[in-house]
C-alpha positions in Angstrom: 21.0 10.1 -52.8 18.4 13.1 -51.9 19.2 13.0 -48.6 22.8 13.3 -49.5 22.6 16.1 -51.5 20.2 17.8 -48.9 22.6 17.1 -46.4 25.6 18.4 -47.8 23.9 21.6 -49.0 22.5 21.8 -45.1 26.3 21.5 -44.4 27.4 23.9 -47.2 25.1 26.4 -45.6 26.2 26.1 -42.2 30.1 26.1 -42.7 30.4 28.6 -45.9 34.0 29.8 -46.4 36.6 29.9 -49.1 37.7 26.0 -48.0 35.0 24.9 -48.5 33.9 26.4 -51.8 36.7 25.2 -53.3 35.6 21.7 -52.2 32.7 21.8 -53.7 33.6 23.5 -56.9 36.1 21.1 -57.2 33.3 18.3 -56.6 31.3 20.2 -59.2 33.8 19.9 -61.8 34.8 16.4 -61.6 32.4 13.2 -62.8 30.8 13.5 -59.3 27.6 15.6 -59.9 26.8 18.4 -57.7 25.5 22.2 -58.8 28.1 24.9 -59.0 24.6 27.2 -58.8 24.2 26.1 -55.4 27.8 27.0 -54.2 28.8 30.5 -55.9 25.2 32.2 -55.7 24.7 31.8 -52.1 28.4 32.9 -50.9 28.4 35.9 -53.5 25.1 36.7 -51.4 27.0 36.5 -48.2 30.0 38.5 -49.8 27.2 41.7 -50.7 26.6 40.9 -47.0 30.0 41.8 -46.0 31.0 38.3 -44.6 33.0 37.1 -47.7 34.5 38.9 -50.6 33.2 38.5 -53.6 36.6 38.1 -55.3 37.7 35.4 -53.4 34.6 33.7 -54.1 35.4 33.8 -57.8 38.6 32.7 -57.3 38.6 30.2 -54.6 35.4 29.1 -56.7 37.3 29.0 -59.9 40.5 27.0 -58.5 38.2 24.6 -57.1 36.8 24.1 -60.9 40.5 23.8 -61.9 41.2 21.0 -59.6 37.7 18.6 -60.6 38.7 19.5 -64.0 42.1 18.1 -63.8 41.0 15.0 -62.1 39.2 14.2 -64.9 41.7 15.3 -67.3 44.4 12.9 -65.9 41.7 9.9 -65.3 41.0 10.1 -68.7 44.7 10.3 -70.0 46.2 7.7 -67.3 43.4 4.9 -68.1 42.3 5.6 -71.9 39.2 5.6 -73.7 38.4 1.9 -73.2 38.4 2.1 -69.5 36.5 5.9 -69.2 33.6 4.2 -71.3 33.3 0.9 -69.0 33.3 3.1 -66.2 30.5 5.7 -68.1 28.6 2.3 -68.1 28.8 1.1 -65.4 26.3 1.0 -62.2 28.8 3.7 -60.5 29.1 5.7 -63.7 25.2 6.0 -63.7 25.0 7.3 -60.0 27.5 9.7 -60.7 25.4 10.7 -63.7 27.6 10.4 -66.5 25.9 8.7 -70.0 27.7 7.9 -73.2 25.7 10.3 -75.2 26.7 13.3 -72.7 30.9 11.8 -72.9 30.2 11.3 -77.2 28.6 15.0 -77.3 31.5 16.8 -75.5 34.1 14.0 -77.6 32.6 16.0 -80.5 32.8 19.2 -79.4 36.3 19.1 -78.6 37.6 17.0 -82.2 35.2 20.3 -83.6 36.7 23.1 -82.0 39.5 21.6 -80.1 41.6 23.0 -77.4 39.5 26.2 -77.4 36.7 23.7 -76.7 37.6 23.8 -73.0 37.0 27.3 -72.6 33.3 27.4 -74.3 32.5 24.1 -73.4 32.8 25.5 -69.2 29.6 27.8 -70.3 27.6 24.7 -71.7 25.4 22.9 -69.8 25.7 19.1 -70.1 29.2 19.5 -71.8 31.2 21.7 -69.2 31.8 19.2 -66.1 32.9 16.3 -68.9 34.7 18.3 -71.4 38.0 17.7 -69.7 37.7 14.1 -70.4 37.7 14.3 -74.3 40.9 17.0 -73.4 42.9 14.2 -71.4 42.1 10.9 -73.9 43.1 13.5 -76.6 46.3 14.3 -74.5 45.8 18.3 -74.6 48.9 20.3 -73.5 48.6 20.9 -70.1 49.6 23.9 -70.3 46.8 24.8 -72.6 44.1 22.6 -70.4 45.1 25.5 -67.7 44.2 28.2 -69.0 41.4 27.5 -71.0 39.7 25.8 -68.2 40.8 28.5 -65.9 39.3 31.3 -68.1 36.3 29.6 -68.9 35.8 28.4 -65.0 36.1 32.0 -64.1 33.7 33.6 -66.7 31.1 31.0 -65.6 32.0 31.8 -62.0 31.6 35.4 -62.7 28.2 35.3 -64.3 26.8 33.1 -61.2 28.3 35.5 -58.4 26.9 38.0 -59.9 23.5 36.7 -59.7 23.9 36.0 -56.1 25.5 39.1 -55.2 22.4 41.2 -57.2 20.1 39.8 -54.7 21.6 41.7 -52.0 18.1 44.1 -53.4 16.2 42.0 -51.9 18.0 41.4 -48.9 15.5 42.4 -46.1 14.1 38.8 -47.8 16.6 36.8 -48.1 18.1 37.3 -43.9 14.3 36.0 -43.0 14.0 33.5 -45.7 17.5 32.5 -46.1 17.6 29.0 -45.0 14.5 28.0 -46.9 15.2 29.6 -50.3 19.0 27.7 -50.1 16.9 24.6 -48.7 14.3 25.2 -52.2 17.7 25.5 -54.3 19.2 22.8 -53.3 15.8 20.7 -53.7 15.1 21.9 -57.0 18.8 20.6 -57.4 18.2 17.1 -56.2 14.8 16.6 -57.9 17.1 17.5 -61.5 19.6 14.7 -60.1 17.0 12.6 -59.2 15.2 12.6 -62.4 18.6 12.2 -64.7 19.7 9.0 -62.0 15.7 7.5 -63.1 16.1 8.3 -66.7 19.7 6.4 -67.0 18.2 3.5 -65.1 14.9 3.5 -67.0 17.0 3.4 -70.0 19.6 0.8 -68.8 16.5 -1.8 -67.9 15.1 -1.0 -71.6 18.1 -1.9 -73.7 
């Protein structure tokens, strides 16, 4: 799975542009794991760079978001509960990174706060790439699911492009080290992933 991820972030690197932002936010947002800090900070650098703009960033960056969210939203209304928890146990579930505690914790946070839920629960980490689960078993308006996720994709989008795009300081640093800082990113990334993939398994062999 490291190599994956390295590769893909190699890839990312090498063929940034609004298509394929939007591919990986929506990747980002759905059940399959991948770092939305790794996608908007590095083309928001490239926007202060002049070879993007940074508003097309945030928005490609944000309809991707919309479209992993909906993916799970209608996975989780078309097969139910019953089904989204075998699959959250399951060998698959595991190497996607998805555990019952992280689907019960965003379950609660949306029967707390409810459809406002999917707007905060975009800027929490653990909860916002499975709170639109919770949203589809519940069978949220979809209307509603739109624009919360929409508005809370964009804020978080925001906040991350404008850390890449503030590095453009530095950028005498970033044109020689460029390749190796996004290459350090995007193995701090897979040694997280790697670690959470041990820790389910670790846990699976001990109950």
């Amino acid at each position: 799975m490291a190599g994956l991820y390295e590769s893909v972030i190699s890839w990312y690197m090498e063929h940034m542009n609004y298509f394929t932002i939007t591919v990986l936010m929506a990747v980002e947002s759905s059940f399959i794991p991948f770092p939305s800090e790794a996608v908007i900070p590095p083309a928001a650098w490239k926007a202060a760079q002049g070879d993007l703009n940074l508003l097309l960033v945030i928005f490609f960056g944000t309809v991707g978001a919309l479209i992993g969210a909906l993916v799970n939203y209608y996975l989780a209304k078309t097969l139910g509960k019953i089904a989204i928890y075998r699959f959250v146990s399951s060998r698959i579930g595991r190497m996607c990174l998805l555990d019952m505690k992280q689907i019960e914790k965003a379950e609660h946070y949306f029967v707390r706060y409810g459809n406002v839920s999917t707007f905060f629960g975009r800027l929490i980490p653990v909860v916002r790439q499975v709170i639109s689960i919770p949203a589809g078993l519940a069978g949220m308006p979809l209307k509603s699911f739109i624009i919360y996720t929409t508005l809370g994709a964009m804020l978080w989008n925001i906040m991350l492009a404008m850390l890449g795009y503030l590095l453009q300081s530095q950028k005498q640093y970033f044109e020689q080290y460029y390749r190796e800082l996004a290459l350090i990113l995007g193995g701090l990334s897979i040694l997280f992933v790697v670690y959470i993939v041990y820790k389910g398994f670790k846990k699976n062999q001990n109950q």
